[in-house]
C-alpha positions in Angstrom: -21.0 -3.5 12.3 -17.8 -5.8 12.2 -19.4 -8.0 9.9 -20.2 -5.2 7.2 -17.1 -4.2 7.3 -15.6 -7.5 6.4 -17.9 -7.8 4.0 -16.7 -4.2 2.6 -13.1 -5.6 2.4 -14.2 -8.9 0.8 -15.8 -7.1 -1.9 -12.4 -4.7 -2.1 -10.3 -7.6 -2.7 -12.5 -9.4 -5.2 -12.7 -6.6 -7.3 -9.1 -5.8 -6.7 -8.0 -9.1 -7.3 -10.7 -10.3 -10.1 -11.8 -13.1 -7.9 -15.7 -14.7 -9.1 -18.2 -13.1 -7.1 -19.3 -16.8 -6.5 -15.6 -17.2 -5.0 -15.8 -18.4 -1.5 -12.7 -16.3 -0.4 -13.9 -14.0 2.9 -11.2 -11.8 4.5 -11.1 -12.8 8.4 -8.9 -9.6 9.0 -6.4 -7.0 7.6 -3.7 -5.3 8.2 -1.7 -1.9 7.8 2.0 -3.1 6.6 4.5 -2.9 4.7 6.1 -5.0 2.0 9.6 -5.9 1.1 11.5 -8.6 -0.4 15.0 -10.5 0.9 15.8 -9.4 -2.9 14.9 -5.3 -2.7 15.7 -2.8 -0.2 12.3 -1.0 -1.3 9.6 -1.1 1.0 5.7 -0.7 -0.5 2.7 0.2 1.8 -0.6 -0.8 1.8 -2.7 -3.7 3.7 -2.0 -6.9 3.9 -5.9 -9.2 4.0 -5.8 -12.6 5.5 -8.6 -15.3 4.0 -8.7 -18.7 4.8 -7.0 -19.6 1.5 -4.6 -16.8 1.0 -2.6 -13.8 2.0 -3.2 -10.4 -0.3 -1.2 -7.6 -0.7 -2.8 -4.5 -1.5 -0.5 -1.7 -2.8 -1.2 1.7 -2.0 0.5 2.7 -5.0 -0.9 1.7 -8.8 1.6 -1.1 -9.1 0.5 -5.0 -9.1 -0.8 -6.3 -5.8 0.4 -10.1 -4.4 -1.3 -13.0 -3.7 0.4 -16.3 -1.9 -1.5 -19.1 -1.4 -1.5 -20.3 2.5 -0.3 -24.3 0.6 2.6 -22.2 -0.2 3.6 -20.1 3.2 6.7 -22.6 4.7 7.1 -20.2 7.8 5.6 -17.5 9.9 8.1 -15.6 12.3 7.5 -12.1 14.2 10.9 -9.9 14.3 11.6 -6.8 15.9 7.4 -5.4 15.0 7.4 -7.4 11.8 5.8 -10.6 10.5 8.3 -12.3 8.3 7.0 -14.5 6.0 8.8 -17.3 4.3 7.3 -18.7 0.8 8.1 -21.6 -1.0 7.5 -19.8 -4.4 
C-alpha cells in the first residue's frame, strides 16, 4: 500500500514537473509545508517531495512550483517546527 502511494506521488510530480516518464526520479517521501523566501514575507502552501536528486515544491495555488537540486542545498537546519533550507542558487 505504501509503495502505491509513492508511486501515485512519483507520477504527480512527473507530470507536474514535465520530467521523462523514463526519468529515474522516485519520491522517497513528502511533506505538508510551507514556503517562504529570506527575500518575501509571503508564505505559499503546498507539499514539499524529497527524491534522491531533488527537492520539489508543489504549490497549492496555480503559480510555478520549485525545484533545487540536492548538488545545490549548502545547509539543512530545523528551527522552531521548520526546516530551513539554505541554497547556493
Amino acid at each position: 500500500a505504501a509503495h502505491a502511494k509513492l508511486y501515485e506521488k512519483t507520477t504527480l510530480l512527473r507530470g507536474e514537473f514535465n520530467l521523462p516518464a523514463g526519468s529515474d526520479e522516485r519520491v522517497v517521501q513528502d511533506y505538508r509545508c510551507s514556503m517562504s523566501s529570506s527575500s518575501s514575507s509571503v508564505s505559499t502552501s503546498g507539499k514539499i517531495f524529497i527524491t534522491q536528486h531533488a527537492l520539489y515544491f508543489f504549490k497549492s495555488s496555480d503559480k510555478p512550483s520549485l525545484r533545487l537540486a540536492m548538488r545545490s542545498v549548502a545547509t539543512v537546519e530545523a528551527r522552531d517546527k521548520m526546516l530551513v533550507v539554505e541554497s547556493m542558487d
